[in-house]
Every structure is written in C-alpha cells, then in structure tokens.
C-alpha positions in Angstrom: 0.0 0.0 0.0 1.4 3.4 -0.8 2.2 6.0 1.5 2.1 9.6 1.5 5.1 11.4 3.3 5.8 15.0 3.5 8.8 16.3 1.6 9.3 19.7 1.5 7.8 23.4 1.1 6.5 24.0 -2.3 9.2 27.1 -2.0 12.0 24.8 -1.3 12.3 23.9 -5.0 12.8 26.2 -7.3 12.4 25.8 -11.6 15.9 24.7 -12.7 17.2 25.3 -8.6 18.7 23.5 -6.3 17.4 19.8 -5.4 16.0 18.6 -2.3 17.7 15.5 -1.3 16.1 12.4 0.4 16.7 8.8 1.4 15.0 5.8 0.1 14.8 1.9 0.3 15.6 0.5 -3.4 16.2 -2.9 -4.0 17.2 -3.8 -0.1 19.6 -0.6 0.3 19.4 3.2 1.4 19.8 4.9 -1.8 20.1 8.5 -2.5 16.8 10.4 -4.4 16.4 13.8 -5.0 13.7 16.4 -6.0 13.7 18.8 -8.4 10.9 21.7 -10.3 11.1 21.8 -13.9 8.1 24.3 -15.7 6.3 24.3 -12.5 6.1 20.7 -12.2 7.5 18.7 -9.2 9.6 15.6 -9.9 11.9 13.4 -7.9 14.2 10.1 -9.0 17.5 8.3 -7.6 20.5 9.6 -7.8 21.5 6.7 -9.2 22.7 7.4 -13.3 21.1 5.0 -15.6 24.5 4.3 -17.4 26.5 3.2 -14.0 24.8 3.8 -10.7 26.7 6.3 -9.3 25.1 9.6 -7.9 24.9 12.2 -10.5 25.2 15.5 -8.5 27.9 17.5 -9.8 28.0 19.7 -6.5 25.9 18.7 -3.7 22.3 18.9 -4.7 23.1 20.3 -8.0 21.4 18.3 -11.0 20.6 20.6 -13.8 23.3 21.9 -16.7 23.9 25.8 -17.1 21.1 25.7 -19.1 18.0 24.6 -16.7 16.7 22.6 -19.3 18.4 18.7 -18.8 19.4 17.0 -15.8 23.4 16.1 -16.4 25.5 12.8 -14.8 28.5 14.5 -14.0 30.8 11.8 -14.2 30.1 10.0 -17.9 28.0 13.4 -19.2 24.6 11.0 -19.1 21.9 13.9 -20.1 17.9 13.2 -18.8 14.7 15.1 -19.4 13.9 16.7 -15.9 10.2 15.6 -16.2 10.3 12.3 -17.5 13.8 10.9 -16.3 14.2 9.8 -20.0 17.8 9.3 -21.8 18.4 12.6 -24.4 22.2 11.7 -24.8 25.2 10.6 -24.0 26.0 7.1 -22.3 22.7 5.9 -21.1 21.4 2.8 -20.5 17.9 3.5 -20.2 16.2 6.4 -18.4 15.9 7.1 -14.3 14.2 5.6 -11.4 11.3 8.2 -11.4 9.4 8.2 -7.5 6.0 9.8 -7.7 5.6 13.3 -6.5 2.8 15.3 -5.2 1.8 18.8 -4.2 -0.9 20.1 -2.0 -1.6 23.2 0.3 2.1 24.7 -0.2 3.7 20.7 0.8 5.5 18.3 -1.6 5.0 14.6 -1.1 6.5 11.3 -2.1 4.6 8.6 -2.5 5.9 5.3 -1.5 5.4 2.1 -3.4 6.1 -1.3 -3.4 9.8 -0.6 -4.6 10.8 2.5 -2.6 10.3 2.9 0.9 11.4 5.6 3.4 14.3 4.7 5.2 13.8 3.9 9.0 16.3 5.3 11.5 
C-alpha cells in the first residue's frame, strides 16, 4: 500500500534550482533520491545514473546543466529530461528511477510504493 510522506515546502524547489535530497529503500539498500521543479512541475528520481549507478550531482544537490533545461551525470555526461527521467544523450542505459511526487496546500510529497520505501532510522 502506498504511502504519503511530507517532503518539502513547495518554495523549497525552485524551476531549474537547487534539489531537495532524500533517502529511500531501493532494491534492499538506502539509496540517495532527489527532488527537483522543472516548468512548475515537481519531480523526484534516484541519484542513481542509468549508465553506471553512481550519484549524478555535480556539486551537492546540483542536477541541472547551465542551461535549466536537462538533468546532467557528472561523471560520464549521461543527459535526462527533468520531467520524465528519459535518456536525451550521452551514455545511457535507459532512463531514471522516477518516485512519484505530489503537491498540495504549499507541501511536496512522495509517494511510496512497493519498490521505494522511506528509510527507518
């Protein structure tokens, strides 16, 4: 059964901006996701690159190129569409691990599913 679990402020992401980090449960481990607003729209994935998992943040929390418009892999240069996740270039091996997002009354939430869970401390 899914859960809903608050996020962040609505304000806390920003189009293009900084990311809001957050743990998750993927595949039996703690894994690294982040959040991100791309033309208004909330969306979140791993930070796991699609071509070798390795986090993708070129400085902490930073996802997007100079130009707002693609999410970049720092190391290998791996380049996603911010609202889909989707491969546009470079050394992909299919697209992201996209976690469902939603926004209400000035909160973002992430819903958990049978694959992600929040991690328990």
């Amino acid at each position: 059964m899914d859960a809903l679990i608050p996020l962040c402020n609505s304000g806390d992401l920003v189009d293009g901006g900084v990311a809001v980090p957050f743990d998750v449960m993927y595949g039996g481990q703690t894994c690294r996701a982040f959040a991100v607003r791309y033309e208004g729209h909330v969306h979140a994935y791993l930070n796991r690159c699609a071509h070798i998992a390795m986090e993708m943040d070129w400085q902490p929390n930073r996802f997007f190129d100079d130009s707002g418009r693609w999410l970049l892999c720092s190391t290998h240069g791996a380049v996603y569409e911010p609202d889909s996740g989707k491969c546009a270039g470079g050394p992909c091996r299919g697209g992201l691990v996209k976690i469902t997002l939603s926004e209400q009354g000035g909160v973002v939430h992430w819903h958990t599913d049978h694959n992600l869970k929040p991690v328990e401390f």
